[in-house]
Each structure stands twice: as structure tokens, then as C-alpha cells.
C-alpha positions, 0 to 999 in steps of 0.5 A: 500500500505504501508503495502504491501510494508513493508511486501514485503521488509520484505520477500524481506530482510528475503529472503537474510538473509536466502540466505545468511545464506545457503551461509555461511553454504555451504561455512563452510561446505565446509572447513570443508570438505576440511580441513578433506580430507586435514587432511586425505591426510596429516595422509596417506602420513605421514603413506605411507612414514614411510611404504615406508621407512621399509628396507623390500621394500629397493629393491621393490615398494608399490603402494597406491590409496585412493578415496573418495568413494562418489566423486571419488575424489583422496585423496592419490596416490602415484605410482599410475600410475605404472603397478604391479603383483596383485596376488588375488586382481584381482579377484575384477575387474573380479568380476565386469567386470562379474556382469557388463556385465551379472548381478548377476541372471546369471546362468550356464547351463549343460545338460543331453542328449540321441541320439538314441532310447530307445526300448520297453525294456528299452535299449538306442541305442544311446549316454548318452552325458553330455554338459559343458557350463563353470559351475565352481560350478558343483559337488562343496561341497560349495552349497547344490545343486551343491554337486556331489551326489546331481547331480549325483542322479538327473541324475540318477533318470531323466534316470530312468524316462526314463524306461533306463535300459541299455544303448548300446552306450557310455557317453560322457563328452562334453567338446568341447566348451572350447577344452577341458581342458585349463591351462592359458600359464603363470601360473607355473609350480609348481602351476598347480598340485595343488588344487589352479592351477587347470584348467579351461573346459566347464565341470568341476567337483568338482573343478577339485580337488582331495583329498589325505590322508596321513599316517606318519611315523617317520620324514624322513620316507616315508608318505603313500597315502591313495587317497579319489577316485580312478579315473582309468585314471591316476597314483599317484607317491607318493615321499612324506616323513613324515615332523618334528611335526609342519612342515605343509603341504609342499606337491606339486602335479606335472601334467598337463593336460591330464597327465598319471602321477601326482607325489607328492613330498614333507613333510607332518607334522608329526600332520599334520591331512589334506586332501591334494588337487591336480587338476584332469588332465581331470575333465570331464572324472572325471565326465563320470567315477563318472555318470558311476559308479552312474547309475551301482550302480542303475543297469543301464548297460553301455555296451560301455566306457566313454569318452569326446569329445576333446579325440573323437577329437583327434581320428577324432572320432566325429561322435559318437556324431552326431544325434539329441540330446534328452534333459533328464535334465538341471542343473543349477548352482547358481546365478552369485552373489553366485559364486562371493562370494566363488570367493573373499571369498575363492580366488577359482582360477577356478571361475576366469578363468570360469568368464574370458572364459565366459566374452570372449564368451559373449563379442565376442565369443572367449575363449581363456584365454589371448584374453579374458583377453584383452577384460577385458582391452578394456572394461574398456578403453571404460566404463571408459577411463583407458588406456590399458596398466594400465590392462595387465593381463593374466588371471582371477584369478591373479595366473599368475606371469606376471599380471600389474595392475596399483593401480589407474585403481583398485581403479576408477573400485572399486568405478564404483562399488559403483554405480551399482545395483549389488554392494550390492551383490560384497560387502558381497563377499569381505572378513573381514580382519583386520576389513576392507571389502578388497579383499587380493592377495599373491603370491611370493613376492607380496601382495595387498589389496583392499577394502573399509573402512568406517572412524569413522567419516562417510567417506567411502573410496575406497583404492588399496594397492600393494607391489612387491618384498619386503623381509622378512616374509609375516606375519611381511609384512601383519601387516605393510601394516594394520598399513598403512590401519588402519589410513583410520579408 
């Protein structure tokens, strides 16, 4: 009995020694956590008020939001709760809202049709008809599969299959579902008949671009068009003048949709050896023409035009499109996480109002551009209780001027990320800059970050850095806010 009391109060007494051994160690731990955020949060706010202080944001605002990417915890916040232009860092909460909702296998559809019959001899009476469903990759050099030739050759072979040799009907680019080709109502004018402003159709092609090279002369001089594709459905009204050596590309392309005209105004540098790119005004007629002149190039005879169907629309002509349709071939684009990659990757501004229009349709079958954006906002007000008005955007992409995002909502939906399957795949899209993972956003006057940064100490932080309306270059700009970021490392 005696030994078992002693061991017992031995384990009794080796039980509080440990218990309280665990207790002091927690609590150190704990301090010493502590006394890190609290040197952290004193190294950013120190930083921030010097940055705050540059004449160059006299008359603007910066805005900063610091978490601790493990707890969420606010380390720093400073104009957090203020609504601010985002240029491209917006692509981040359309990214995730789009894997959220749908996960990174998703894949865009497009099909191939015939209505009619085909005869013994071969002849198709009937449509060739080609069905959009929001696919912003097709005919897209960025992934092997979906190269223009590389589509275009299956369609091609697939009809052939078929014993098509002559089609006596029309080809239709169906692109109804988003009618037709959609710019968003805030983007600017002097943005939209550019490459980076194209616009969005539940039939895109190419990206809905187009390149332009130039001959030079002397600077001053006329600059000489040479385009890469004639498309026959719109006219190039070439004001371009040779630019000074190391002037750049100072070239704007002026259109819009369904334009018959596209001017292009500006100086192209005198060494200046670049393709220049302007949006198409009707990507899915782009497509009609490039299958047409495909299947001609393999002997297959369209005796009727090419057309689409918001241009059947608008001539009450729709009837041409009714019948049973017959599936020829499907494509399908790659998978949702390949198509945010080159999104943050390479800010491709179409990808974001493709990944907006289809969060609309999904969400609540509605298209438009602006109520989609709005069901953005509704979705984190339920999903994470932000408010409404700490999201008011109009559009996917951020190319809209009139963009308030607020640096608080940015960051909490940042850090929702770290805690989804898919995050893997949304963080191998954001862009390396200045040896931070962060996504930028320029444009006039604004310029935003918003990444994660792994400290050398092992903290991980989630940050939202904006600045509007600051003054000076954009470059000097850049290298203040990286000085800011950089005492996160």
C-alpha cells in the first residue's frame, strides 16, 4: 500500500510538473508570438507612414491590409475600410469567386453542328452552325490545343468524316447566348480598340485580337500597315506616323463593336520591331470567315455566306437556324485552373469578363456584365459577411475606371483562399514580382498589389496594397510601394 501510494503521488506530482511545464511553454510561446506580430505591426506602420508621407500621394490615398495568413488575424490596416479603383488586382477575387463556385476541372464547351441532310453525294442541305458557350481560350496561341489551326483542322477533318463535300446552306457563328458581342458600359473609350479592351461573346476567337505590322519611315513620316489577316468585314484607317528611335509603341486602335471602321492613330518607334494588337469588332464572324476559308482550302464548297446569329437577329432572320441540330464535334477548352493562370499571369482582360458572364449564368442565369458583377458582391456578403458596398465593381477584369474595392474585403477573400482545395492551383497563377507571389493592377493613376509573402522567419502573410491618384512616374511609384512590401520579408 505504501508503495502504491508513493508511486501514485509520484505520477500524481510528475503529472503537474509536466502540466505545468506545457503551461509555461504555451504561455512563452505565446509572447513570443505576440511580441513578433507586435514587432511586425510596429516595422509596417513605421514603413506605411514614411510611404504615406512621399509628396507623390500629397493629393491621393494608399490603402494597406496585412493578415496573418494562418489566423486571419489583422496585423496592419490602415484605410482599410475605404472603397478604391483596383485596376488588375481584381482579377484575384474573380479568380476565386470562379474556382469557388465551379472548381478548377471546369471546362468550356463549343460545338460543331449540321441541320439538314447530307445526300448520297456528299452535299449538306442544311446549316454548318458553330455554338459559343463563353470559351475565352478558343483559337488562343497560349495552349497547344486551343491554337486556331489546331481547331480549325479538327473541324475540318470531323466534316470530312462526314463524306461533306459541299455544303448548300450557310455557317453560322452562334453567338446568341451572350447577344452577341458585349463591351462592359464603363470601360473607355480609348481602351476598347485595343488588344487589352477587347470584348467579351459566347464565341470568341483568338482573343478577339488582331495583329498589325508596321513599316517606318523617317520620324514624322507616315508608318505603313502591313495587317497579319485580312478579315473582309471591316476597314483599317491607318493615321499612324513613324515615332523618334526609342519612342515605343504609342499606337491606339479606335472601334467598337460591330464597327465598319477601326482607325489607328498614333507613333510607332522608329526600332520599334512589334506586332501591334487591336480587338476584332465581331470575333465570331472572325471565326465563320477563318472555318470558311479552312474547309475551301480542303475543297469543301460553301455555296451560301457566313454569318452569326445576333446579325440573323437583327434581320428577324432566325429561322435559318431552326431544325434539329446534328452534333459533328465538341471542343473543349482547358481546365478552369489553366485559364486562371494566363488570367493573373498575363492580366488577359477577356478571361475576366468570360469568368464574370459565366459566374452570372451559373449563379442565376443572367449575363449581363454589371448584374453579374453584383452577384460577385452578394456572394461574398453571404460566404463571408463583407458588406456590399466594400465590392462595387463593374466588371471582371478591373479595366473599368469606376471599380471600389475596399483593401480589407481583398485581403479576408485572399486568405478564404488559403483554405480551399483549389488554392494550390490560384497560387502558381499569381505572378513573381519583386520576389513576392502578388497579383499587380495599373491603370491611370492607380496601382495595387496583392499577394502573399512568406517572412524569413516562417510567417506567411496575406497583404492588399492600393494607391489612387498619386503623381509622378509609375516606375519611381512601383519601387516605393516594394520598399513598403519588402519589410513583410
Amino acid at each position: 500500500m505504501y508503495y502504491l501510494s508513493s508511486r501514485l503521488r509520484y505520477l500524481l506530482s510528475m503529472r503537474r510538473f509536466f502540466s505545468f511545464f506545457y503551461f509555461v511553454a504555451f504561455i512563452s510561446l505565446t509572447s513570443i508570438e505576440t511580441t513578433v506580430a507586435q514587432e511586425v505591426k510596429s516595422k509596417v506602420e513605421t514603413a506605411f507612414a514614411t510611404f504615406s508621407k512621399h509628396p507623390s500621394i500629397q493629393h491621393g490615398t494608399a490603402s494597406l491590409t496585412v493578415l496573418n495568413s494562418k489566423t486571419g488575424e489583422v496585423v496592419y490596416a490602415k484605410n482599410d475600410l475605404q472603397g478604391l479603383a483596383t485596376a488588375s488586382t481584381l482579377k484575384v477575387i474573380t479568380s476565386i469567386t470562379a474556382l469557388d463556385l465551379l472548381g478548377s476541372d471546369f471546362q468550356f464547351e463549343t460545338k460543331l453542328d449540321y441541320t439538314g441532310q447530307i445526300d448520297s453525294l456528299g452535299t449538306l442541305h442544311g446549316n454548318l452552325i458553330v455554338s459559343g458557350f463563353g470559351d475565352p481560350t478558343l483559337g488562343s496561341d497560349r495552349y497547344a490545343e486551343t491554337k486556331a489551326d489546331v481547331i480549325l483542322a479538327k473541324w475540318v477533318a470531323a466534316i470530312k468524316n462526314l463524306g461533306i463535300k459541299e455544303i448548300k446552306g450557310m455557317l453560322i457563328a452562334d453567338d446568341k447566348l451572350y447577344n452577341g458581342y458585349d463591351v462592359p458600359n464603363t470601360w473607355m473609350w480609348g481602351d476598347i480598340g485595343n488588344y487589352y479592351g477587347a470584348g467579351i461573346s459566347s464565341l470568341n476567337w483568338k482573343e478577339n485580337k488582331t495583329g498589325i505590322n508596321f513599316i517606318v519611315g523617317r520620324p514624322g513620316q507616315a508608318a505603313r500597315m502591313q495587317p497579319t489577316e485580312q478579315l473582309p468585314f471591316y476597314t483599317l484607317i491607318n493615321e499612324v506616323k513613324t515615332g523618334a528611335a526609342g519612342s515605343g509603341d504609342k499606337v491606339y486602335g479606335y472601334s467598337g463593336p460591330y464597327a465598319k471602321k477601326v482607325v489607328l492613330r498614333g507613333t510607332y518607334g522608329s526600332d520599334l520591331k512589334k506586332t501591334i494588337e487591336i480587338s476584332v469588332p465581331d470575333p465570331a464572324l472572325h471565326l465563320g470567315y477563318d472555318l470558311m476559308k479552312a474547309l475551301a482550302q480542303d475543297s469543301i464548297v460553301l455555296t451560301d455566306s457566313v454569318t452569326t446569329a445576333k446579325r440573323l437577329m437583327n434581320i428577324d432572320s432566325l429561322v435559318l437556324m431552326e431544325g434539329q441540330r446534328v452534333n459533328i464535334v465538341s471542343h473543349k477548352s482547358p481546365r478552369l485552373a489553366e485559364v486562371v493562370h494566363w488570367f493573373n499571369q498575363k492580366s488577359i482582360n477577356l478571361y475576366g469578363e468570360a469568368l464574370l458572364k459565366l459566374i452570372g449564368g451559373i449563379s442565376a442565369n443572367n449575363f449581363d456584365t454589371e448584374e453579374s458583377a453584383e452577384l460577385i458582391s452578394k456572394y461574398w456578403q453571404n460566404k463571408l459577411t463583407i458588406p456590399p458596398s466594400a465590392i462595387h465593381t463593374f466588371d471582371g477584369s478591373g479595366l473599368s475606371p469606376q471599380n471600389r474595392v475596399t483593401t480589407a474585403a481583398m485581403g479576408k477573400i485572399m486568405h478564404y483562399a488559403k483554405s480551399r482545395p483549389w488554392f494550390a492551383d490560384f497560387y502558381k497563377s499569381l505572378p513573381t514580382i519583386n520576389k513576392t507571389s502578388m497579383k499587380s493592377g495599373t491603370i491611370g493613376g492607380v496601382l495595387g498589389y496583392t499577394g502573399y509573402q512568406k517572412a524569413a522567419d516562417g510567417q506567411e502573410y496575406t497583404f492588399s496594397l492600393l494607391v489612387n491618384n498619386y503623381h509622378g512616374p509609375a516606375s519611381q511609384m512601383r519601387q516605393r510601394m516594394f520598399r513598403l512590401l519588402d519589410v513583410l520579408k
